[in-house]
C-alpha positions, -999 to +999 in steps of 0.1 A: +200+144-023+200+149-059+206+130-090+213+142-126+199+122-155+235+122-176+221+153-195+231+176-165+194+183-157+188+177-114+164+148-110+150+149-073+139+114-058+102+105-048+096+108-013+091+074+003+101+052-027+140+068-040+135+066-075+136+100-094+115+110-125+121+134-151+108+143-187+132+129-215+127+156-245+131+136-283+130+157-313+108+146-337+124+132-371+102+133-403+096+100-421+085+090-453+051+089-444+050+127-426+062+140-458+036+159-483+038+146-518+021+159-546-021+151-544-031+168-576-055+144-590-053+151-628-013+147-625-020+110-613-032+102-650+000+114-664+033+105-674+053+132-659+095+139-676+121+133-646+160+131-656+170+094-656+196+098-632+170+110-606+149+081-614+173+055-604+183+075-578+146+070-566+143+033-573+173+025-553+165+049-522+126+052-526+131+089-518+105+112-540+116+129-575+104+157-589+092+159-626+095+190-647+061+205-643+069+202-596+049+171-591+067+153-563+059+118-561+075+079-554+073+065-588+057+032-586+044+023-622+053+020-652+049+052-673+042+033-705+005+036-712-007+071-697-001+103-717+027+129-712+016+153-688+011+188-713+030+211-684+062+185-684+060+188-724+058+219-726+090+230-703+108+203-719+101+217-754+113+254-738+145+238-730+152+223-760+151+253-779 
């Protein structure tokens, strides 16, 4: 006798007890947490340029932006206070003309 596990794959039963057993395959979905963000320790004491769009964008999903110079981070604090990072500057001031 054999059984199918809905996914067309043959399950054969135990001998003795009826019940059959099979390996379910998942595939894997990355989270939040599985995702690399940006660990470059010197960008941390920086304020980093990101459009404004992106950052609301970010407040309201809590997905990660990224700033000018590539950091990719979850903002979480307020900029005010920490200096301009000189790589986001410095792009900025190449697109401005």
């Amino acid at each position: 006798m054999t059984f199918t596990d809905g996914f067309d794959n043959p399950l054969t039963p135990d001998s003795g007890s009826g019940a059959g057993t099979s390996t379910l395959e998942r595939t894997e979905t990355a989270t939040q947490e599985d995702t690399k963000l940006s660990d470059n320790s010197d960008s941390e004491r920086y304020a980093h340029y990101v459009s404004r769009e992106k950052m609301e964008q970010s407040r309201l999903t809590g997905k990660p932006v990224v700033a000018l110079c590539g950091k990719v981070w979850i903002p979480t604090r307020n900029p005010d206070g920490y200096p301009v990072c000189p790589e986001c500057k410095k792009i900025y001031a190449q697109m401005m003309g």
